[in-house]
N, C-alpha and C positions, 0 to 999 in steps of 0.2 A: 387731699394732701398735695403740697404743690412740691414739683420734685426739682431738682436743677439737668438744666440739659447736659450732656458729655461735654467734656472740652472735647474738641477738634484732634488735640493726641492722643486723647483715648479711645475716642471712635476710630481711629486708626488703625491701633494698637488692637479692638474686638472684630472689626471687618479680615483682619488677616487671621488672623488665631479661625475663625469660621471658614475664610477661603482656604486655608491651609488642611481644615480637617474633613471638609467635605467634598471640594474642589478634586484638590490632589488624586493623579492616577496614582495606583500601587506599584511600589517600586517593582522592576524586572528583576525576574529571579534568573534569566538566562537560558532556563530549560525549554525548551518547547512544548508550548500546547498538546497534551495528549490524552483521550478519551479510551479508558480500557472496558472490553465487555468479555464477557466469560465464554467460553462454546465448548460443546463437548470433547471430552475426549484428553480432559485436561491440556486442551489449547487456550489461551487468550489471544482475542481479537484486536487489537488498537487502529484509532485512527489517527496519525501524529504529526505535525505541520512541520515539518524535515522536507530534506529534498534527499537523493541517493548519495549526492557526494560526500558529505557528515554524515550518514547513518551508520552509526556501527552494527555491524551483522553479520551472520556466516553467509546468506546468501541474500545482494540485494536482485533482485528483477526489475527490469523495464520493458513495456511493450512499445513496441516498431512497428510505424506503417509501411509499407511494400515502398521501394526504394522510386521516385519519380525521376526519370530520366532528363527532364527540365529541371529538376532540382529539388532535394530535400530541405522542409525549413527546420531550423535548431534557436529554438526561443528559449530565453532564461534555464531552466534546470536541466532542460536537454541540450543546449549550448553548454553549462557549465562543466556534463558531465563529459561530451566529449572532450571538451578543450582541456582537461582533469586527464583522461587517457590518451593524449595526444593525435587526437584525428582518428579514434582507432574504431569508433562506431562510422564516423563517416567515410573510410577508407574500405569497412567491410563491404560500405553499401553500393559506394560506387565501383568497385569491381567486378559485382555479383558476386560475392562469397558468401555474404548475408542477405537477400533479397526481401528476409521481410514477411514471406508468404504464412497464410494467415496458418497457425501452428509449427510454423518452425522456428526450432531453436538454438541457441545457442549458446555454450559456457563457457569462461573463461577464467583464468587470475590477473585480475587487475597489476599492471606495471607498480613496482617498489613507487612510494611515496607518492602514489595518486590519489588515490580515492581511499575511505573507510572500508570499505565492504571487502571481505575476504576474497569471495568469487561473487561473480556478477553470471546471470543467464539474460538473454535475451529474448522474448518472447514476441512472432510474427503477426502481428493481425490483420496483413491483411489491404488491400488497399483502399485510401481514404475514403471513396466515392459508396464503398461497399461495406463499410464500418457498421455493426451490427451489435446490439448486446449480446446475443450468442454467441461471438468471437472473444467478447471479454468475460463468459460465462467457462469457454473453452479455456483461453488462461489462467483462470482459476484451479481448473482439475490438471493444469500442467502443473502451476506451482506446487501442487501440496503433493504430486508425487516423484515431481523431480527431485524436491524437498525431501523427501522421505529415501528417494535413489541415492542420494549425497551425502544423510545423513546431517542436513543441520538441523537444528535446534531451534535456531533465531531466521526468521525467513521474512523481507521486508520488500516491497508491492508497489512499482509507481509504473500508476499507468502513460502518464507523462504526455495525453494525446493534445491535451493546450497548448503543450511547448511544442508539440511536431505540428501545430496550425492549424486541429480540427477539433471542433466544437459540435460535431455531430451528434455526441453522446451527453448527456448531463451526466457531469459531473460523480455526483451522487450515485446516481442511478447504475453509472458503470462500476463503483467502486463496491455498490450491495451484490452487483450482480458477481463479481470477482471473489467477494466473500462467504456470499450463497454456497458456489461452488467449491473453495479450499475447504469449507466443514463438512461439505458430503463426500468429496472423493480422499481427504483425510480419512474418514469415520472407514471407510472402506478399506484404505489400507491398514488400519489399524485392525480390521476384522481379517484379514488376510495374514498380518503379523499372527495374531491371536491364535490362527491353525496350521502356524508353521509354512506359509504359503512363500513368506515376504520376511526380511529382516525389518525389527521393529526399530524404527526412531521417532522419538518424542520431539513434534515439533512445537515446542512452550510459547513460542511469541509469531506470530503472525502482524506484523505492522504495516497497514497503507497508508503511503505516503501524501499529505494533501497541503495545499498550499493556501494562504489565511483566506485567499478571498471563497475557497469552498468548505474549509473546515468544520463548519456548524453543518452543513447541509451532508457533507459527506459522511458527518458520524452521527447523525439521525438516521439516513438510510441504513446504510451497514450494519447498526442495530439491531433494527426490524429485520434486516434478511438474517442476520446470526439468530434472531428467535426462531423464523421461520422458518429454520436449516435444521436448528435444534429440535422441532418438531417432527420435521419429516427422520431424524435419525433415530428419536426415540418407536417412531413405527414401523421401524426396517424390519423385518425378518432377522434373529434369530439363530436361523438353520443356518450351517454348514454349509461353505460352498459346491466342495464335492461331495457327491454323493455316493456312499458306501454301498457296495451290490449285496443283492441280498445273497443269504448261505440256503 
């Protein structure tokens, strides 16, 4: 059967109607990218493409490299957050008030009309040459028991070392490693609560913060370490910390 070909408006008229419906990106809903994973203890883990300046939370953290005497660099989200608190991370550094040093910390309340985050700590790692995943394994067990010292709830994570200029660490790697350790040394304080050691708070949301070009990579790893966290706390002991003498 012989068919007639389209007019030229109506081929038109079907080539749009097909680009329109398969083409077409989906519209933006505004919210940001966010990947939640469950962990013990009734924690959720997330991984959320946010920076610290818009994240709403009771405590947001960033780690600090040890202050360089030639000069600190502040790239994107670490530039944004300073120039957000008016020079008040870079003011610490060049003093020496805050040096940086890998474990030390520092808290603070953010200036009226700066930033989201209720209180902000600072977390030292350390200097760049020396940047290790065990210093971002060690921030991990600060967050989740500062966290717990302060009583937030909502506790949210950037490690921020691409915008202070060091690439030493993948990306990922540092962020599993950071997560690894908020489920163990959580789990612990939570067993410490448990026998009256520690006051208990429930910290419900755990959020690390990552930026689009790692976001996929970053909440693959973090994943895997939240299982692998979750297994080593399902084999913990049990027993009591102290130990009762016998009668």
């Amino acid at each position: 059967m012989h068919t007639k070909p389209l007019r030229p408006w109506l081929m038109l008229i079907v080539l749009t109607l097909i680009i329109s419906t398969t083409g077409a990106a989906p519209p933006s809903t505004g919210i940001p990218a966010e990947q939640r994973i469950d962990a013990p203890n009734g924690m959720r883990i997330s991984v959320k493409m946010i920076g610290p300046v818009t994240q709403t939370t009771d405590l947001q953290i960033i780690c600090v490299l040890k202050h360089d005497p030639s000069g600190d660099k502040y790239i994107e989200a670490v530039a944004d957050f300073n120039d957000k608190l008016g020079g008040l991370l870079s003011n610490l550094r060049e003093r020496g008030e805050f040096v940086g040093e890998a474990g030390e910390t520092l808290l603070f309340t953010p200036p009226p009309n700066s930033i989201l985050p209720k209180q902000v700590l600072l977390i030292g790692v350390g200097e760049e040459s020396q940047l290790t995943v065990e210093k971002l394994r060690l921030a991990g067990r600060i967050a989740a028991r500062e966290g717990v010292r302060i009583r937030a709830n909502h506790v949210s994570f950037a490690p921020t070392l691409r915008d202070q200029g060091s690439s030493r660490i993948d990306v990922g790697e540092g962020d599993a490693a950071v997560a690894e350790q908020m489920v163990l040394a959580y789990d612990t304080e939570m067993r410490l609560a448990d026998q009256g050691l520690t006051h208990k708070t429930q910290i419900t949301d755990f959020i690390i913060e990552a930026g689009p070009k790692y976001f996929d990579g970053a909440a693959q790893k973090v994943r895997a370490a939240v299982a692998a966290a979750a297994e080593q706390v399902k084999g913990r002991s049990g027993d009591g910390y102290v130990k009762t003498a016998a009668r």
